[in-house]
C-alpha positions in Angstrom: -4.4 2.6 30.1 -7.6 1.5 29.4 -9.8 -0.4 32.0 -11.2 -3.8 31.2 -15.0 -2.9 31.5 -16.7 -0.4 29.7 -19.4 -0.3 32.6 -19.8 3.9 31.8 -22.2 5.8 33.4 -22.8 9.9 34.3 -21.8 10.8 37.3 -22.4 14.4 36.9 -23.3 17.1 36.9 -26.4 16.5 35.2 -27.5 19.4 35.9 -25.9 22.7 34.3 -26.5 26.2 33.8 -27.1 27.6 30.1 -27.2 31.3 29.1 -29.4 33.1 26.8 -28.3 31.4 23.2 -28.5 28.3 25.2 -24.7 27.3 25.4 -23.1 25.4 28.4 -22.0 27.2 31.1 -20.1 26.8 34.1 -18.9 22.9 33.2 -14.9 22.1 33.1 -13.0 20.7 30.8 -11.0 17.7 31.3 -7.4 17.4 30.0 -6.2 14.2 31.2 -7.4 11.7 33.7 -5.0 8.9 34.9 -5.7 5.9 37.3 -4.3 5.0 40.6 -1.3 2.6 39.9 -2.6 0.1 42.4 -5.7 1.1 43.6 -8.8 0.7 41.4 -11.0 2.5 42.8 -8.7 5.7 42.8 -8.7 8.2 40.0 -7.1 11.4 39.2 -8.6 14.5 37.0 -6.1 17.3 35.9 -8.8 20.2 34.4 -8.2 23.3 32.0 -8.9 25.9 34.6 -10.2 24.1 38.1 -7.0 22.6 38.8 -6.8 18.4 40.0 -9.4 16.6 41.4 -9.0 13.3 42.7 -11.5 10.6 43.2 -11.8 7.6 45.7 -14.9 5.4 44.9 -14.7 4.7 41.3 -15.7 8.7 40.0 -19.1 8.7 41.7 -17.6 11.8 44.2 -14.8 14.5 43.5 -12.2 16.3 46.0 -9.8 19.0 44.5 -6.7 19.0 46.1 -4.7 22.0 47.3 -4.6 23.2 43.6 -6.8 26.4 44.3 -4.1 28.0 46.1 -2.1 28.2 43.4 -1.7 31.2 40.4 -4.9 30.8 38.2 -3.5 28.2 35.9 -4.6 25.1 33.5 -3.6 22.0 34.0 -2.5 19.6 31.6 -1.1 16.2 33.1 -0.4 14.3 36.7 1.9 11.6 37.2 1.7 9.4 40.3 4.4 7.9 42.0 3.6 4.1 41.9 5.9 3.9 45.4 3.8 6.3 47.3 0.9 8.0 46.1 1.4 11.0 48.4 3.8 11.9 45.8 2.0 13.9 42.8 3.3 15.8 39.8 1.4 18.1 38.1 2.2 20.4 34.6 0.5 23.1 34.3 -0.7 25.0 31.2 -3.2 23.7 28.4 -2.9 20.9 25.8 -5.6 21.8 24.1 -5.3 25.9 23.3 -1.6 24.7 23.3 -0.2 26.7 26.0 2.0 26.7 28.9 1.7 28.4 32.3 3.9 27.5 35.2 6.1 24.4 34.4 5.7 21.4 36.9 4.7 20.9 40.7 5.1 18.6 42.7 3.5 17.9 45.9 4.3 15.3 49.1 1.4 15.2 51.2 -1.6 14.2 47.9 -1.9 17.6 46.9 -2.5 19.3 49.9 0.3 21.8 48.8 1.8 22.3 46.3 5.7 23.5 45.2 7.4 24.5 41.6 9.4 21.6 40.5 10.8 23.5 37.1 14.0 23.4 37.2 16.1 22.9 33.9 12.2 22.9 32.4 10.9 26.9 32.7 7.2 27.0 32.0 7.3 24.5 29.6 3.7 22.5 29.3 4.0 18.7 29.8 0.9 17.5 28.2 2.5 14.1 29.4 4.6 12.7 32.2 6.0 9.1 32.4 7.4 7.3 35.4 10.0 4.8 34.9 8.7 1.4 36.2 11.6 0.5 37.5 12.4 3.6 39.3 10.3 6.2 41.1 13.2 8.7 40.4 13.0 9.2 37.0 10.3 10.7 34.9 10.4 11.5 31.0 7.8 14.9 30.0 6.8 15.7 26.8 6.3 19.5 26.5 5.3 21.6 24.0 9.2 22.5 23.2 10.9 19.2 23.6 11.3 16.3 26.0 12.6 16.3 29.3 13.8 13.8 32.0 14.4 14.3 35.4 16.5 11.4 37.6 16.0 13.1 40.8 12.1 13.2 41.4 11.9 16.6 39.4 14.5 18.5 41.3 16.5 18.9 38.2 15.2 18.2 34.3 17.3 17.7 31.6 16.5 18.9 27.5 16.7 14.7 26.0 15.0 15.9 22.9 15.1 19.5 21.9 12.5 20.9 19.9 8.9 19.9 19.1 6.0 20.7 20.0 4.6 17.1 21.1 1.0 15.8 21.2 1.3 12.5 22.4 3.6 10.1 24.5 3.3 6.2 26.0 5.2 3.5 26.7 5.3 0.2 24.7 2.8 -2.3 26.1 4.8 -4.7 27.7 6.3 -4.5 31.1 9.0 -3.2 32.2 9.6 -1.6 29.2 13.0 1.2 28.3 10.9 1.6 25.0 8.9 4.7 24.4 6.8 6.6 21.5 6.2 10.3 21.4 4.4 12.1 18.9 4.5 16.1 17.7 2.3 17.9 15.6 3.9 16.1 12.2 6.7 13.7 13.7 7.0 9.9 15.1 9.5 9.6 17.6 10.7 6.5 19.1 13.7 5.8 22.5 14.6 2.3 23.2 16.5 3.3 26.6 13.8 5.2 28.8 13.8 8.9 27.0 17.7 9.3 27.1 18.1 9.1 23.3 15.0 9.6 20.3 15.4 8.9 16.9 12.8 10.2 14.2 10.7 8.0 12.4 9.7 8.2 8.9 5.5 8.4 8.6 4.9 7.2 4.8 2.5 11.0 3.7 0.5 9.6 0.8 -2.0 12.9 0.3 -1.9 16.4 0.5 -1.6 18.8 2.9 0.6 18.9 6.3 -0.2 17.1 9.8 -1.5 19.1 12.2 -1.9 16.7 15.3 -0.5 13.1 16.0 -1.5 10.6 18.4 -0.3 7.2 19.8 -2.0 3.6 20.0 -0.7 0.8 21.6 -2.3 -2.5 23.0 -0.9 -5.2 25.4 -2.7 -7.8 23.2 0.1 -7.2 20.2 2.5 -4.7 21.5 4.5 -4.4 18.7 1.9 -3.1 16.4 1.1 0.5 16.9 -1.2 2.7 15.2 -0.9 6.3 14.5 -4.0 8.6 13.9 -3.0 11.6 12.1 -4.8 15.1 11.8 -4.2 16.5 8.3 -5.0 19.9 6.7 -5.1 20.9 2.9 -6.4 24.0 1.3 -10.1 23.3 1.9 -10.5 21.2 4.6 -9.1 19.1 7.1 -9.4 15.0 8.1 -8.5 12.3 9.6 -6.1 9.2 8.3 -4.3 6.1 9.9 -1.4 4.7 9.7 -0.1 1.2 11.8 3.1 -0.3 12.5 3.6 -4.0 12.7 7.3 -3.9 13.8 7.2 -1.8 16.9 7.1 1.9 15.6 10.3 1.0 13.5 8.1 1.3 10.0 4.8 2.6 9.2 2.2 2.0 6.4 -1.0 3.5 5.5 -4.0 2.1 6.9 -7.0 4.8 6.0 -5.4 7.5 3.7 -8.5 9.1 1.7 -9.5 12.4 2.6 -13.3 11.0 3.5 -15.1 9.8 5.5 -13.9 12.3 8.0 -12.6 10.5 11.1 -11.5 13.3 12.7 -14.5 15.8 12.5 -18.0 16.0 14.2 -19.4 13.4 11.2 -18.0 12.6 7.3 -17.6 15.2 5.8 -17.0 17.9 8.7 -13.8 18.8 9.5 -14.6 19.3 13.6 -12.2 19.9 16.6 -9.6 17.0 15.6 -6.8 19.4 15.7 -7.3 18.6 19.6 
């Protein structure tokens, strides 16, 4: 969710080693980073390769957790359990070289240590986990081969949505919701009763080429309009186009379409990294 004020400033490292052509070295990259659900001051950072690192004064200072004693691994995505925050699930593998490692872990003492909590799932990446408001229990995954659920804390996960290799999933703004969106490489997909059911929705393709990346955005202050930003590629290039929903994800219609400017690359007419 995003945060109110936009109050941004470094807090490191500003400092960083280079090598002889002068590229960064020895600087992580971020995959996901999720807020405490009560706590403000409380962050969470799941990293390619350094494992999780948690924050408790707003980002100024970083502690990993217990992460390093596990398998060299990426991360991809933690989910907090909005009842206890001692409670921490973590997917390993990486959403942006789209690969999977370990399947899920989930610790009971803030990371401290750590234990597989893949059953039903394998190694399947979760490049997102969502808790059910409503209940601690249950937590939907989109992985890079389909969507799970578990009901029992991630003892046991169950296939909801076979298939798919999914870039993108949130709840509707408004809460309390049972409605969610998830996103693949090419496909909308929308459930109305927590992740249990999906069905496909139609994306209106007005230009060449195929979609090579999806992702979601919804906002509390209209939450039935949602906004899909879509990678495409063609035979020359690739860019970026957007489509928005005024109905709640039911129907779609093209918002920026053209091939330029570029939205998705590192200026107009530069194709980029937007595949990520």
């Amino acid at each position: 969710y995003a945060q109110p004020l936009a109050n941004w400033k470094l807090s490191g490292p500003d400092d960083f080693p280079v090598n002889v052509s002068g590229q960064i070295n020895g600087i992580g990259r971020v995959c996901q980073i999720k807020f405490h659900p009560v706590l403000n001051n409380v962050m969470y950072a799941a990293s390619a390769s350094g494992g999780l690192f948690v924050s408790e004064d707003n980002g100024n200072s970083w502690t990993v957790t217990g992460t390093d004693a596990l398998p060299k691994t990426a991360c991809s995505s933690v989910c907090i359990d909005f009842t206890n925050d001692s409670i921490l699930y973590l997917s390993t593998g990486d959403p942006n070289y789209y690969g999977a490692d370990y399947g899920v872990y989930k610790s009971t003492d803030k990371g401290t240590t750590w234990n597989q909590s893949n059953t039903g799932m394998g190694n399947r990446m979760a490049l997102e986990m969502l808790m059910n408001p409503s209940d601690h229990n249950t937590i939907i995954a989109a992985t890079n081969d389909g969507i799970y659920k578990t009901i029992d804390g991630g003892a046991t996960w169950v296939v909801k949505k076979s298939g798919g290799a999914f870039t993108d999933m949130t709840f509707k703004a408004v809460s309390g919701t049972d409605t969610v969106y998830a996103a693949t490489t090419g496909q909308f997909w929308l459930s109305s009763d927590m992740g249990e059911t999906w069905t496909l929705i139609p994306v209106p393709i007005t230009i060449g080429g195929s979609a090579n990346g999806i992702r979601i955005g919804v906002s509390a202050a209209n939450p039935d309009k949602i906004y899909l930003g879509v990678l495409y590629y063609d035979a020359t290039t690739h860019y970026g186009t957007i489509y928005r929903s005024d109905d709640g994800g039911l129907t779609f219609t093209g918002v920026k379409t053209q091939n330029f400017p570029d939205i998705a690359g590192y200026n107009a007419n530069d194709p980029g990294q937007g595949n990520y």
